[in-house]
LODO-969535 format. One record per residue (C-alpha): x, y, z; residue in one letter; residue number from 1. Coordinates in steps of 0.05 Angstrom, whole numbers, plus 5000, padded with zeros to 4 digits. Example, Ala and Ser with C-alpha at 12.3 -4.5 7.8 and 13.67 -1.06 7.14 Angstrom:
residues 2
DOTOR     x     y     z  rest   nr
DOTOR  5246  4910  5156     a    1
DOTOR  5273  4979  5143     s    2
end
This chain:
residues 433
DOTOR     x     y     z  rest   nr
DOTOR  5604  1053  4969     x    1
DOTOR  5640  1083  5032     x    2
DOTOR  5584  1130  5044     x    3
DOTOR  5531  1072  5047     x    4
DOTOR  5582  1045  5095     x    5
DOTOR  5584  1097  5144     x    6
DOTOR  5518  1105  5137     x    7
DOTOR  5507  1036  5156     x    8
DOTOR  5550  1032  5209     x    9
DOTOR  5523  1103  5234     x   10
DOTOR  5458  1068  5237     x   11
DOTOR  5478  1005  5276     x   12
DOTOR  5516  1060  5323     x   13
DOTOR  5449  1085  5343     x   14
DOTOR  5416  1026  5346     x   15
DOTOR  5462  1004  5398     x   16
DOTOR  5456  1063  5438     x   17
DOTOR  5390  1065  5431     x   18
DOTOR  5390  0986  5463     x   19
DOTOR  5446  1011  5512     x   20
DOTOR  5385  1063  5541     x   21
DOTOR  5328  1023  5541     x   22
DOTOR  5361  0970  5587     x   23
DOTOR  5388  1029  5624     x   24
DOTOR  5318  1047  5629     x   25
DOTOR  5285  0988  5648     x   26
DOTOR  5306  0977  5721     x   27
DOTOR  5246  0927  5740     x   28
DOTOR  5223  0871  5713     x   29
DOTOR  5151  0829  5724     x   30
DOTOR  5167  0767  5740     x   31
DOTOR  5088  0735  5762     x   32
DOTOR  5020  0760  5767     x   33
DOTOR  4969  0723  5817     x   34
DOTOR  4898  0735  5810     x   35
DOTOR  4856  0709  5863     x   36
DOTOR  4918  0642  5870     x   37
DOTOR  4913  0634  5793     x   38
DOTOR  4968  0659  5756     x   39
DOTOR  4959  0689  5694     x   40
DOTOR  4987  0689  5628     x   41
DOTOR  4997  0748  5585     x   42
DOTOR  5000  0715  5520     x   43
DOTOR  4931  0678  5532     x   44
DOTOR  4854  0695  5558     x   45
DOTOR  4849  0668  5633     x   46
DOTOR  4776  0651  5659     x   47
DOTOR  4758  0672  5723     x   48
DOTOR  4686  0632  5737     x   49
DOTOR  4641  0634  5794     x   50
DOTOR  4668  0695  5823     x   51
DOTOR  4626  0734  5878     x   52
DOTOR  4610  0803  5857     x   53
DOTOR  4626  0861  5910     x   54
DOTOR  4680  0817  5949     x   55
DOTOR  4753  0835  5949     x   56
DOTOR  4799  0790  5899     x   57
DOTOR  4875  0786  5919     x   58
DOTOR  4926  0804  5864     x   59
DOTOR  4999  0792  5888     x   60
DOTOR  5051  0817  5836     x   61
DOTOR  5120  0787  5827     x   62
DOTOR  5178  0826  5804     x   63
DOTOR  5259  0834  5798     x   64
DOTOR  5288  0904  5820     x   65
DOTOR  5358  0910  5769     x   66
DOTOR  5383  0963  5815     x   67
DOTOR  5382  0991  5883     x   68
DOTOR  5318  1043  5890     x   69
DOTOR  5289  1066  5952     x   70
DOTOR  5221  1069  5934     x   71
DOTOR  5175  1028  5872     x   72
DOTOR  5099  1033  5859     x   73
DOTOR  5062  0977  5845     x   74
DOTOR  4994  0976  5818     x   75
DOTOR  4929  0935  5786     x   76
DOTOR  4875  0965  5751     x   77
DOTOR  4812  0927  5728     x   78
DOTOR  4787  0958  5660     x   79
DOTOR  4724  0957  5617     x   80
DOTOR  4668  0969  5666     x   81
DOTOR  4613  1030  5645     x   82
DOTOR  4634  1066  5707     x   83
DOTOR  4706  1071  5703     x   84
DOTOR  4767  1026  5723     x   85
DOTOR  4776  0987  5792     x   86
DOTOR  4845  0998  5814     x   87
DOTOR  4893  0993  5881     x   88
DOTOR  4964  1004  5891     x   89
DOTOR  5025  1001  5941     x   90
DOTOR  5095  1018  5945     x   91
DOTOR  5153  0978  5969     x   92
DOTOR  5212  1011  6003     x   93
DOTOR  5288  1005  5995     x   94
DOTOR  5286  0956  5937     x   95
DOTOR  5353  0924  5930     x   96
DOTOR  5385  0906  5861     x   97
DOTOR  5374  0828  5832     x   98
DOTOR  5318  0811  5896     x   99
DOTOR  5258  0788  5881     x  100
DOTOR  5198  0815  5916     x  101
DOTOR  5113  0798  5927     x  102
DOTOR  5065  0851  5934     x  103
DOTOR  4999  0840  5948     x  104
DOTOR  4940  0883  5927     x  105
DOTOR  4861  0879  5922     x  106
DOTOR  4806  0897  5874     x  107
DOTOR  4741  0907  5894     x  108
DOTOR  4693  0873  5838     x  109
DOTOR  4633  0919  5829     x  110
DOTOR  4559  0888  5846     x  111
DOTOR  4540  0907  5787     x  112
DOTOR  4596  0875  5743     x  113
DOTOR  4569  0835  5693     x  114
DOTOR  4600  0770  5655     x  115
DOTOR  4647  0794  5605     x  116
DOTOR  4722  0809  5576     x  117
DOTOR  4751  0850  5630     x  118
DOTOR  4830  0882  5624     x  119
DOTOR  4879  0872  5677     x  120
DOTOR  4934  0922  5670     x  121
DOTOR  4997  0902  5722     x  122
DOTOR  5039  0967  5726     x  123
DOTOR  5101  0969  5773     x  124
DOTOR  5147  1035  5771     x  125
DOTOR  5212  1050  5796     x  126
DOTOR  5232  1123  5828     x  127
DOTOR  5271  1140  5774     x  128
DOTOR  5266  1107  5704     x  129
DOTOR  5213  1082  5652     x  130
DOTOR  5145  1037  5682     x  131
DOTOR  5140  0968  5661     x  132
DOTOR  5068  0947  5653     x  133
DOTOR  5038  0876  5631     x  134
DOTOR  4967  0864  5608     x  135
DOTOR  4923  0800  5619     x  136
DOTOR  4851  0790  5595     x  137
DOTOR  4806  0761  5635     x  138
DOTOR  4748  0715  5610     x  139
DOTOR  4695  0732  5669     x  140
DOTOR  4637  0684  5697     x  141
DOTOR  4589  0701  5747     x  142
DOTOR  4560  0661  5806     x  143
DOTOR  4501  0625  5794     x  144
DOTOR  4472  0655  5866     x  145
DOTOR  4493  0724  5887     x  146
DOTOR  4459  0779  5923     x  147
DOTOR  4476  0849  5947     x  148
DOTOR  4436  0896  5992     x  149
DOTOR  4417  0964  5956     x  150
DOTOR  4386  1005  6007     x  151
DOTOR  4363  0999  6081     x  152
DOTOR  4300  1050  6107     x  153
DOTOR  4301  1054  6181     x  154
DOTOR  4247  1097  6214     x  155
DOTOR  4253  1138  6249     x  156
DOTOR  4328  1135  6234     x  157
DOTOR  4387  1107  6267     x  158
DOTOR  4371  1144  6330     x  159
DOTOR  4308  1118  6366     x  160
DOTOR  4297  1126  6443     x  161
DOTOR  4293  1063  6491     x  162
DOTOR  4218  1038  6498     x  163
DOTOR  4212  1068  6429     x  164
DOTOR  4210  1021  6359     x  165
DOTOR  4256  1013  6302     x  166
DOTOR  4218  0996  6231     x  167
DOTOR  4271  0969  6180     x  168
DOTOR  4255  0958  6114     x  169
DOTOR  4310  0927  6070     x  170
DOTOR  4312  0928  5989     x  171
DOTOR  4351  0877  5963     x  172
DOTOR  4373  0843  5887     x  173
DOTOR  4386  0790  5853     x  174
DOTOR  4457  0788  5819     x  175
DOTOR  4470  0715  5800     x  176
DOTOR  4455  0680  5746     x  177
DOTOR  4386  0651  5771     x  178
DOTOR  4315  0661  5793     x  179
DOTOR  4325  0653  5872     x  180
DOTOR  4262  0611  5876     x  181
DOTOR  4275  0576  5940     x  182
DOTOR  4264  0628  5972     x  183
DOTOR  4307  0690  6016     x  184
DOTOR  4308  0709  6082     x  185
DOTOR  4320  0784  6110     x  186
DOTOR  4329  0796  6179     x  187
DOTOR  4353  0855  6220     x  188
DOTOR  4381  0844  6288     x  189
DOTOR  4414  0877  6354     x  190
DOTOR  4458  0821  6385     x  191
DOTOR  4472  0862  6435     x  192
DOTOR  4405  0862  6452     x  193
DOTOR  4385  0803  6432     x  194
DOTOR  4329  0830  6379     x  195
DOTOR  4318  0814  6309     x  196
DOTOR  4258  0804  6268     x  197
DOTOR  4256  0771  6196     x  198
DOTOR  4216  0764  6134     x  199
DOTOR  4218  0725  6073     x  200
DOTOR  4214  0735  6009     x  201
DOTOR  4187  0681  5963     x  202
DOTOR  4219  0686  5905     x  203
DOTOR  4267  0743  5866     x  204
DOTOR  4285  0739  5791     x  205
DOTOR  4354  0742  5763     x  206
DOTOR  4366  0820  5756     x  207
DOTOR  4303  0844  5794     x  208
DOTOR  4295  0874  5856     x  209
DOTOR  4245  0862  5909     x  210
DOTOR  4240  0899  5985     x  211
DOTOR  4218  0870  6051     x  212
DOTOR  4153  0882  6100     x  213
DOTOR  4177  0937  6150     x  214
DOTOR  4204  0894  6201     x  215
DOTOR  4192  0916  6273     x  216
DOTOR  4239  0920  6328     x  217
DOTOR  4217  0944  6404     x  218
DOTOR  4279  0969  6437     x  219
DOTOR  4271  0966  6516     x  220
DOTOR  4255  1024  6566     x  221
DOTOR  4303  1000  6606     x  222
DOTOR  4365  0995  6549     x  223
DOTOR  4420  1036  6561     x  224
DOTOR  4441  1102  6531     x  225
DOTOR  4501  1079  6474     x  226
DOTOR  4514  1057  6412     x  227
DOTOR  4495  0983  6385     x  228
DOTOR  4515  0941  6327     x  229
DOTOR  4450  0931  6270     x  230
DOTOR  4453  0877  6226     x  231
DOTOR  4412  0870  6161     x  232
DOTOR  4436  0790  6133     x  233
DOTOR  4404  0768  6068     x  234
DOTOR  4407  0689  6069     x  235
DOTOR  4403  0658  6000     x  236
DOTOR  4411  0597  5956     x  237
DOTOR  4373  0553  6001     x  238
DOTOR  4407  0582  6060     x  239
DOTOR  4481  0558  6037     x  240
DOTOR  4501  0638  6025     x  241
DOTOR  4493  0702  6068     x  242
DOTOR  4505  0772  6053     x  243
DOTOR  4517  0832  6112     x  244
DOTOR  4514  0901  6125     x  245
DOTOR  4522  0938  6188     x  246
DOTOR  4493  1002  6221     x  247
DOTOR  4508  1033  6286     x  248
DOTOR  4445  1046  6322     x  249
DOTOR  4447  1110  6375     x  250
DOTOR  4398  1090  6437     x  251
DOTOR  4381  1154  6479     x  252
DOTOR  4352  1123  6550     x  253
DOTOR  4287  1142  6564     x  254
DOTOR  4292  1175  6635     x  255
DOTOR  4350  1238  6594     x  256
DOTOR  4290  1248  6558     x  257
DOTOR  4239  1258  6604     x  258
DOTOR  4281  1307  6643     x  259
DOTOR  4290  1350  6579     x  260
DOTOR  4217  1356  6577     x  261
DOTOR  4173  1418  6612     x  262
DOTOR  4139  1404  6667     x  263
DOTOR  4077  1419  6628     x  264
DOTOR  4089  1362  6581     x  265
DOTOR  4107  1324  6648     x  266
DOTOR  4037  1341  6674     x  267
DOTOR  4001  1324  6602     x  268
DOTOR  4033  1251  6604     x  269
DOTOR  4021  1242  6679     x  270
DOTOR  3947  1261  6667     x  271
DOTOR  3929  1231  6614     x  272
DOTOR  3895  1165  6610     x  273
DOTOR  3900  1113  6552     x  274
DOTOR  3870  1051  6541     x  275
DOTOR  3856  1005  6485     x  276
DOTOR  3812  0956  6469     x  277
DOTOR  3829  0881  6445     x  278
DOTOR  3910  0896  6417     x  279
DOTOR  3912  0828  6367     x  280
DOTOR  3846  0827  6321     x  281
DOTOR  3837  0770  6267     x  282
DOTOR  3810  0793  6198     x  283
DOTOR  3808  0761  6127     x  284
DOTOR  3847  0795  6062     x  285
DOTOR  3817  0832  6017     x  286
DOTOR  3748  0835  6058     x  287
DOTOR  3722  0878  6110     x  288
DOTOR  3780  0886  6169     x  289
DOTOR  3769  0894  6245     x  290
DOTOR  3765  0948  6292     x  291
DOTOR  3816  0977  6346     x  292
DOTOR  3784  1024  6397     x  293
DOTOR  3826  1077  6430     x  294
DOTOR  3801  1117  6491     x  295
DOTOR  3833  1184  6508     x  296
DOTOR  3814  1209  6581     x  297
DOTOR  3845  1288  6600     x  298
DOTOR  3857  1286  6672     x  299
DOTOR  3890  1357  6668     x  300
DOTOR  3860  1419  6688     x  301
DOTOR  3858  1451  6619     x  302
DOTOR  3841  1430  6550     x  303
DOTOR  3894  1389  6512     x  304
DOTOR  3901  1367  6429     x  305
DOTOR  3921  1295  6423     x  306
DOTOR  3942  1260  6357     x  307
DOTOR  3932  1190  6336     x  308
DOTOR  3979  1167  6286     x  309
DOTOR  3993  1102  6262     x  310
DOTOR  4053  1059  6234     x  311
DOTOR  4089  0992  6207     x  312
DOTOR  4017  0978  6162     x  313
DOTOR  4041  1004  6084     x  314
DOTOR  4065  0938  6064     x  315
DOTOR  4004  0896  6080     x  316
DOTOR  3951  0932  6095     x  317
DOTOR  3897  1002  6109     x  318
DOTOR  3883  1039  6164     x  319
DOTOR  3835  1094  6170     x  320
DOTOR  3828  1133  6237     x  321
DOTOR  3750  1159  6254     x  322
DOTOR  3724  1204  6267     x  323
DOTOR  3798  1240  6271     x  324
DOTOR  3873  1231  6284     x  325
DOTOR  3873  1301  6319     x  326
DOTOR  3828  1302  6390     x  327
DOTOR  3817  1360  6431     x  328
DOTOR  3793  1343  6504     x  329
DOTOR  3771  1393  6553     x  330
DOTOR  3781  1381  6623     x  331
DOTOR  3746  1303  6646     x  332
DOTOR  3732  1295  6579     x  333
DOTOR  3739  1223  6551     x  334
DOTOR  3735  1213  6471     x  335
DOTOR  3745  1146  6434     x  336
DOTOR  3786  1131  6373     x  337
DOTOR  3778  1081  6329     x  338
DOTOR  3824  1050  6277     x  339
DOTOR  3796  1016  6223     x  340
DOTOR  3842  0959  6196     x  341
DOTOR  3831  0921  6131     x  342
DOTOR  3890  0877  6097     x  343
DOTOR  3905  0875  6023     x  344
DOTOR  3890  0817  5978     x  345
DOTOR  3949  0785  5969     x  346
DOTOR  3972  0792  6063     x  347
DOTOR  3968  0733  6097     x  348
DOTOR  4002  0715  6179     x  349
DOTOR  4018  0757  6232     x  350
DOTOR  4028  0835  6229     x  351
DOTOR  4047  0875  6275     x  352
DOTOR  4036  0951  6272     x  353
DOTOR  4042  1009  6317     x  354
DOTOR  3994  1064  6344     x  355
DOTOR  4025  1125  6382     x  356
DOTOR  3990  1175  6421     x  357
DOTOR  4019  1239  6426     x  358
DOTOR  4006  1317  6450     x  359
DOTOR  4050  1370  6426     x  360
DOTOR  4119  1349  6422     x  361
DOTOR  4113  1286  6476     x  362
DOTOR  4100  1221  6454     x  363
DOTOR  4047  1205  6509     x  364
DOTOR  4049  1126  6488     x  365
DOTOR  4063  1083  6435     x  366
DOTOR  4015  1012  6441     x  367
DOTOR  4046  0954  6400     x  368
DOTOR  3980  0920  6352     x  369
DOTOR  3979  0856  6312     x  370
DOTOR  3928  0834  6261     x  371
DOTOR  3927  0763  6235     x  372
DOTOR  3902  0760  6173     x  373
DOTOR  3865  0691  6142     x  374
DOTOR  3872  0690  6053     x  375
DOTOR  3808  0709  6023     x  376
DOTOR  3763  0636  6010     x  377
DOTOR  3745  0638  5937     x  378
DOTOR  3667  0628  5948     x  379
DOTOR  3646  0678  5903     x  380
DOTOR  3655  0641  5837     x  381
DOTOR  3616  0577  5867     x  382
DOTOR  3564  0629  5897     x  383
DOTOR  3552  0658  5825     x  384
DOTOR  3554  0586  5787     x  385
DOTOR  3501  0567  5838     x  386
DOTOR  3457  0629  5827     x  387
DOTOR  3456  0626  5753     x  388
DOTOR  3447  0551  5753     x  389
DOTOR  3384  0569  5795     x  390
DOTOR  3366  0619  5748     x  391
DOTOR  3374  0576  5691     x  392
DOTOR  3330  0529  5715     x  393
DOTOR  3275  0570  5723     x  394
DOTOR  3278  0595  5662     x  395
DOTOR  3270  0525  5637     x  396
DOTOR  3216  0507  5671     x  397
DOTOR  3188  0571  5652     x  398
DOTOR  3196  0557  5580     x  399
DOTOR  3175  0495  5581     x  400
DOTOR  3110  0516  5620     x  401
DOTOR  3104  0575  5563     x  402
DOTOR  3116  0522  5507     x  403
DOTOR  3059  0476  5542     x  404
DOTOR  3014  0531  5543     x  405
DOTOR  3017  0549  5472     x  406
DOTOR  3008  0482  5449     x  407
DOTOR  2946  0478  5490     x  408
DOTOR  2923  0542  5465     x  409
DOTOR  2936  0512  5404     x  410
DOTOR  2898  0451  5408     x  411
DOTOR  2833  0503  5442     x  412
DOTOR  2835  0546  5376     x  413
DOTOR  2836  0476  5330     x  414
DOTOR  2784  0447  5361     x  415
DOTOR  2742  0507  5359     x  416
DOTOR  2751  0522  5289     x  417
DOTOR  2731  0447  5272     x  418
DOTOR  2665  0451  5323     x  419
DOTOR  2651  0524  5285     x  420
DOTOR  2672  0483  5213     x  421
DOTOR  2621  0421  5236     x  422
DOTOR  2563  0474  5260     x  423
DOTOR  2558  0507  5190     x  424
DOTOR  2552  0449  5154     x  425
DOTOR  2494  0423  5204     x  426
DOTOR  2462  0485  5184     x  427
DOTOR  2471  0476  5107     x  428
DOTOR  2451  0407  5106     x  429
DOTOR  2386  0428  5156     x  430
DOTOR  2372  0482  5107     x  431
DOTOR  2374  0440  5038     x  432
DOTOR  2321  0395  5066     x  433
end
């Protein structure tokens, strides 16, 4: 019996120490834990609905230093996504014993975070001493409407010279919850400038993706040499939501480049003439297209190689350059171009496009083209009905005459065989007598 005493009492002993060093050890405590102004509950599931995808949500953290420390870490980490953990952290300085402090940190929810059960792990560590960490799940929703900008094409790049054009094409997708069906607009723009061009997109599915036309942007000849603010804004949800990226755009003025040039490019551009025929052409989709005539004239003393090449037309439409892109003039020597233009089925408005005439490594002159293009007329189905109603009729009346015929051949070959029937017996009967 006295040994099981000891024993016991041994035990309690270091049970008690064993208390005695985990208080030691704790020297924090978390007190509150705010996730975007709702505070959350570690002993429950807290829903978070409607939340925007690829925004910053504000976490501020509430704890009790026990004891004087001069510097604690304070962190939030978002688990359970495919790629990983979302996470930020700060530290707070010269933390004095029994005061309460707030810090405030921020997660970045990933654009392609998807409604689920998501881990929030609230972790705040003293200098010395153990970590004390509290855990919250979080019952995610997503926004009904939400859309994020993938990728943004801009030829030929984010360095274009003035008098020169910028094509932008912008790929976009749909993260909310629903089919965007009213509709969403992209458009890039310089403010500085005071350029921008837009296109719209009828209609994007919930998950899908869909791009813009290349939307063309002239910058001036006479813009100065710097660097401008471009921004691509995808308006959505019947124009109640927009989402924003931004690009600096380097303009390089057009007279530094000319005096980079050789004076025998210099010469080629000053003697060479360019003209084109009729710059906005109508045409109908999906049938024949229209013509654009270029005319080269080398005013030089020597032979020069142009080339014709042609851009901003992939999304809506063909070109096809005849009898080449590439011309070689001799001296006086005048040569025509022509760019043949048809628009795809489904194109319909305005287009603009760009031709550029170059020789060697100068871009001689870049001409600015539009083709407005009218939806196909569906005649052809009505032109076919007609035809074969036509048709049909004729056979008809064909058969009909064929059927007449017949029956009067018919009616010949009876009434022969009973003349041929009433002759033989006239003979007979003459014959008997």
């Amino acid at each position: 019996m006295k040994g099981k005493a000891l024993f016991a009492a041994f035990m309690l002993l270091l049970v008690a120490v064993m208390a005695m060093a985990s208080v030691h050890a704790q020297l924090v405590t978390i007190d509150e834990v705010e996730f975007d102004e709702d505070t959350l509950d570690p002993s429950n599931s807290s829903a978070i609905s409607n939340y925007e995808r690829n925004q910053d949500i504000p976490v501020k953290v509430h704890f009790t230093a026990l004891t004087d420390d001069s510097d604690v870490q304070v962190e939030a980490a978002l688990t359970g996504f495919d790629d990983g953990e979302v996470r930020d952290s700060k530290y707070v300085s010269n933390v004095k014993a029994n005061e309460t402090y707030v810090k405030k940190l921020s997660l970045n929810l990933p654009w392609d975070m998807d409604q689920d059960y998501y881990t929030l792990r609230v972790t705040v560590c003293p200098r010395s001493g153990s970590c004390v960490e509290e855990t919250y799940e979080l019952d995610v929703e997503a926004q009904d409407h939400g859309f994020v900008i993938k990728d943004v094409d801009f030829s030929p790049g984010l360095s274009v010279e003035a008098g020169r054009a910028l094509l932008t094409t912008v790929r976009v997708e749909n993260i909310g919850n629903q089919d965007e069906s009213e509709g969403v607009k992209v458009k890039v723009s310089i403010p500085e400038l005071g350029l921008s061009a837009t296109d719209y997109l009828d209609s994007v599915d919930e998950s899908d993706s869909a791009s813009s036309e290349e939307l063309y942007i002239r910058v001036p000849s006479e813009t100065p040499a710097g660097d401008y603010n471009v921004e691509v804004a995808v308006t959505y949800d019947d124009g109640a939501k927009t989402t924003t990226e931004k690009y600096t755009l380097i303009v390089t003025a057009a007279e530094e480049t000319a005096t980079s040039t050789t004076s025998t490019d210099a010469a080629v551009e000053s003697k060479t003439v360019i003209t084109v025929g009729p710059d906005s052409q109508d045409m109908t989709a999906g049938q024949g297209g229209a013509v654009y005539p270029i005319t080269l004239t080398n005013a030089a003393g020597e032979a020069k190689t142009y080339v014709v090449s042609v851009s901003g037309y992939n999304s809506w439409g063909n070109v096809r350059i005849d009898p080449s892109n590439v011309v070689v003039l001799g001296e006086g020597e005048t040569q025509t171009v022509y760019l043949f233009v048809s628009a795809n089925e489904d194109a319909s408005g305005s287009y603009t496009f760009a031709a550029t005439v170059s020789a060697g490594s100068e871009t001689l002159k870049q001409m600015l083209l539009t083709a407005t293009v009218e939806p196909a007329q569906e005649t052809a189905a009505p032109a076919e009905a007609s035809s074969w109603d036509s048709v049909k009729k004729g056979l008809e009346v064909g058969l009909i005459v064929l059927i007449v015929l017949l029956v009067i051949l018919g009616l010949i070959i009876v009434v022969n065989k009973l003349r041929s029937s009433d002759d033989d017996e006239d003979e007979k009967s003459k014959t008997y007598y």
